[in-house]
C-alpha positions in Angstrom: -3.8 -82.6 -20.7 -4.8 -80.4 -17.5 -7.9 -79.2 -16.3 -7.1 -77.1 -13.8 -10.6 -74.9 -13.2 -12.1 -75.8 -10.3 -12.9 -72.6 -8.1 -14.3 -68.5 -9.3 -10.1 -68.2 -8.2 -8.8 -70.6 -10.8 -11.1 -69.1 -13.5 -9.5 -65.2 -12.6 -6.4 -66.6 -12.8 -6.2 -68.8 -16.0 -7.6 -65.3 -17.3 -4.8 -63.6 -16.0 -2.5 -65.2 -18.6 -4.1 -63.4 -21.3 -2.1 -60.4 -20.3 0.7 -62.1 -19.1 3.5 -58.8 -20.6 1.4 -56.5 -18.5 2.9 -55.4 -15.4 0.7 -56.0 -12.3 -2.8 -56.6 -14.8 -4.1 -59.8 -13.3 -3.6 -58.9 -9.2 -2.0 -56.1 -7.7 1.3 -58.5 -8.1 2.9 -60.8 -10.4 6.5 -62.0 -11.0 6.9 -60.1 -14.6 5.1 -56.6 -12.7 7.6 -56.6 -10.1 10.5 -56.4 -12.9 8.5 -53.4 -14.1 7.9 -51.4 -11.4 11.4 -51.9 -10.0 12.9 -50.6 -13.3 10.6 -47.8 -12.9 11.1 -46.6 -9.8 15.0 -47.2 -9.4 16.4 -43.4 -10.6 14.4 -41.4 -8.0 15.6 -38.4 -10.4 13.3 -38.8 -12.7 11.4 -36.5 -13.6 7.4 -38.0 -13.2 5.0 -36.5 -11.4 3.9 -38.6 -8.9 7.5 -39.1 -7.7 6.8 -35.7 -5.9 6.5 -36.0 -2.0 3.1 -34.4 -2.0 -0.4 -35.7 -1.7 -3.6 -35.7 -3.8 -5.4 -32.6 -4.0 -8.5 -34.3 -3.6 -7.3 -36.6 -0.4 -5.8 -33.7 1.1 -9.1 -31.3 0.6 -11.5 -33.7 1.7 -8.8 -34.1 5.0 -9.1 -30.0 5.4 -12.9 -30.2 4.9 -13.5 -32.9 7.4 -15.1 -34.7 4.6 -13.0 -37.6 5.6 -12.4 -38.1 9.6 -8.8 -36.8 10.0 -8.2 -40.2 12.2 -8.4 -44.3 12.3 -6.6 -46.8 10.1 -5.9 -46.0 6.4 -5.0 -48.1 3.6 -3.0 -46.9 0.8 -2.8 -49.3 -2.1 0.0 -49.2 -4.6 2.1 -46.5 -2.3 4.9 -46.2 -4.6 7.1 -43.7 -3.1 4.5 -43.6 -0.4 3.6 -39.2 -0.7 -0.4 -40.3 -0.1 0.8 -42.7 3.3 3.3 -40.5 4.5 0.4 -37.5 4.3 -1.8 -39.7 5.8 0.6 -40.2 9.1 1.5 -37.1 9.3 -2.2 -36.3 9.8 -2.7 -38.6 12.7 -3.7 -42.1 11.0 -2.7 -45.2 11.5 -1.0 -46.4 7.8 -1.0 -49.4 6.3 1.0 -49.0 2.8 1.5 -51.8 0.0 3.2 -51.9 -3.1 4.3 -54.5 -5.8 7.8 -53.2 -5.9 10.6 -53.4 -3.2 12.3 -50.8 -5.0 9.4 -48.7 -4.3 8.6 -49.6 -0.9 12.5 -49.1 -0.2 12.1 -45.2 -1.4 8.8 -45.2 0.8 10.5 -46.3 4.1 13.2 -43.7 3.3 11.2 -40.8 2.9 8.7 -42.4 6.3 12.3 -41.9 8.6 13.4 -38.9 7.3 10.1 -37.6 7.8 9.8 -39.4 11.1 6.9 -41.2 10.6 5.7 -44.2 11.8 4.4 -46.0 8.9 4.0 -50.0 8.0 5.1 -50.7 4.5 4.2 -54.1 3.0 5.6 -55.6 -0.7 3.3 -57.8 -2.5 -0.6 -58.7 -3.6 -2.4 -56.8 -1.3 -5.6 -58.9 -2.0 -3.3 -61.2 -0.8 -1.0 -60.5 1.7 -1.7 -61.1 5.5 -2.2 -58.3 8.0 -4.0 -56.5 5.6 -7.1 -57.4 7.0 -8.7 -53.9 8.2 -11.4 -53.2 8.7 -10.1 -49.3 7.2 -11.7 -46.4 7.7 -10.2 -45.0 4.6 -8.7 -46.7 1.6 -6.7 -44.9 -0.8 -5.7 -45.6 -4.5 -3.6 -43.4 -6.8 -3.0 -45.1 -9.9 -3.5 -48.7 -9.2 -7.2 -49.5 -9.9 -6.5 -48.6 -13.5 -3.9 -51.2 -14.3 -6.1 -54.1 -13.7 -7.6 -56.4 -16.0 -11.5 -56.0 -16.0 -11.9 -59.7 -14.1 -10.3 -58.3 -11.1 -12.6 -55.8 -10.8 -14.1 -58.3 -9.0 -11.5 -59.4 -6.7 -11.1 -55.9 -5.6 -14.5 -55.7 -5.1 -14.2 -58.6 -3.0 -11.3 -57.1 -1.2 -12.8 -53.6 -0.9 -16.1 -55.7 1.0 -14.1 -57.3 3.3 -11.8 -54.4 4.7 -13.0 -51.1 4.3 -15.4 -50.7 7.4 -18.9 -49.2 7.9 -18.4 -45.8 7.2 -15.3 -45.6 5.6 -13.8 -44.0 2.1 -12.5 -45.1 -0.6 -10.5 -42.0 -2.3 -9.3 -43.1 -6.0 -7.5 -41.9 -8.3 -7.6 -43.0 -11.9 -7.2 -42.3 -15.9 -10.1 -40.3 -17.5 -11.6 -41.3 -20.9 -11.4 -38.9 -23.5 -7.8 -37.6 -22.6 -5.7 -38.8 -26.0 -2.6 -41.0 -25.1 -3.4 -41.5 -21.1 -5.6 -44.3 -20.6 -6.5 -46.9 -23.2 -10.5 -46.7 -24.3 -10.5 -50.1 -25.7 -14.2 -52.5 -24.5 -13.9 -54.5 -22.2 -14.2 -57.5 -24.5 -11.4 -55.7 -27.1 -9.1 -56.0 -24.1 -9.5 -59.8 -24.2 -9.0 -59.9 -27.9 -6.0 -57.5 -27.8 -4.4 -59.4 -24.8 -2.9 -56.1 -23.4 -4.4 -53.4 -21.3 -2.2 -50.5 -23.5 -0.8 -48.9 -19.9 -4.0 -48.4 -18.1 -7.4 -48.4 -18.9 -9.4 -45.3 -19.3 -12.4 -45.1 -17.4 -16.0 -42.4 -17.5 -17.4 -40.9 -14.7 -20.3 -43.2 -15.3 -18.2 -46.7 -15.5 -16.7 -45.6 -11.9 -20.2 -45.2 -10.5 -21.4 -48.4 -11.7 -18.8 -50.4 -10.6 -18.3 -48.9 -7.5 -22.6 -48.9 -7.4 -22.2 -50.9 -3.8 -20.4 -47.6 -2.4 -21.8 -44.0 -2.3 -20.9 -41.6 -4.3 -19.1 -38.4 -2.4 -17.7 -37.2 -5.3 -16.1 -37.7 -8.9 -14.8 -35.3 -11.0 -11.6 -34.1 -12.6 -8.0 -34.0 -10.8 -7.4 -30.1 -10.8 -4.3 -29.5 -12.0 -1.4 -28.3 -9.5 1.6 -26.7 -10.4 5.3 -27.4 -9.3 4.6 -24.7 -6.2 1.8 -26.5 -5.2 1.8 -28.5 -1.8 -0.4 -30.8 -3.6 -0.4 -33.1 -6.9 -3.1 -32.6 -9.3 -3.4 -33.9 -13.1 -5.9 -33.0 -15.2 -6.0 -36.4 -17.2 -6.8 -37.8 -13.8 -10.4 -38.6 -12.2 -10.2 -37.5 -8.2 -12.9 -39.9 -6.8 -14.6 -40.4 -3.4 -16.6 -43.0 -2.4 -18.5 -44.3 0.6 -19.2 -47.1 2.4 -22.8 -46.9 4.5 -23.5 -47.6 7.4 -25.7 -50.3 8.0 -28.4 -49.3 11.0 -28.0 -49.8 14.1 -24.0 -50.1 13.3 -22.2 -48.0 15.8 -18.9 -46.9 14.2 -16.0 -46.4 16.5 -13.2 -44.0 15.2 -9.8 -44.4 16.9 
């Protein structure tokens, strides 16, 4: 007989095992995620979207705008084939870029050289891994939010308070509710019963706000929708978020 609960930690992570055939649901890495994601992202050919080498439409606005400082350290979380990081060098930051998948990160470091960009790519649990300490000024997320189980919420909370810095973004990207077949609208609790997260979990403009209540809100609306010409990627099943970390008074933010 175990009792293994001792710590907040071990209660998120016996909870974890109620979704133990999704990939990636419990942290932003587990053995049986990996598998997935590799499998994904081994035939660059395919053809889905995101496998594009362009940039959010939102992230890349708010860059043009000067709505976010076109400088400092950025994190992008879940890189995948790394078109947010690379983006994000090329416009003068300092990148930090994690993924679950090796296979991914592998594509990511291909397209950073050929590019000639100088960009540090990490595999694993980014709430995790060391040297992914910050603070950032911005933190990006394109589709990896959405794929975890509602207690991580809080661990990414957690992770969010101790490396984004006073002043800095956090520019997300995530399934919309009410779009049929691209995000699953089950309750929080249902998701517990059903033991499976059905690909991603659907979120309101209101649920974003009030988990992210700690940050201010810039902006949240729908992704516009880009077409192949575009310089940008854009899906209109998508939320394009902003959010912002205060400044506390008094705090003098330094921008590198």
């Amino acid at each position: 007989m175990d009792r293994t609960v001792r710590t907040v930690e071990d209660v998120l992570t016996l909870l974890d095992g109620l979704f133990a055939s999704e990939p990636g649901a419990g942290r932003l890495a587990t053995g049986d995620g990996e598998d997935f994601w590799d499998g994904f992202y081994a035939d660059r050919s395919r053809p889905v979207p995101f496998f594009v080498a362009k940039p959010d439409e939102h992230l890349a606005g708010h860059l043009d705008r000067g709505v976010i400082p076109a400088c400092g350290r950025a994190l992008d979380l879940g890189c995948g084939p790394g078109r947010n990081a690379l983006h994000l060098a090329a416009r003068g930051f300092e990148v930090d870029a994690v993924d679950l998948s090796p296979v991914a990160v592998a594509w990511a470091g291909d397209r950073a050289r050929e590019a000639g960009l100088d960009i540090r790519f990490h595999r694993g649990d980014a709430f995790a891994l060391p040297g992914l300490d910050g603070p950032y000024d911005l933190i990006v997320d394109s589709g990896c939010f959405h794929h975890l189980a509602p207690h991580r919420r809080v661990t990414y909370l957690a992770f969010l308070d101790r490396v984004l810095a006073p002043g800095g973004h956090l520019a997300l990207t995530s399934f919309a509710a009410g779009e049929q077949g691209m995000g699953c609208e089950l309750t929080d609790e249902e998701l517990y019963r059903a033991g499976a997260l059905g690909g991603g979990l659907a979120y309101t403009p209101e649920a974003l706000r009030w988990i992210f209540s700690d940050l201010s809100e810039v902006e949240v609306r729908r992704m516009r929708e880009e077409d192949s010409g575009s310089p940008h990627f854009g899906r209109g099943f998508l939320w394009a978020a902003l959010f912002r970390r205060e400044t506390p008074a008094g705090t003098r933010v330094t921008r590198w």
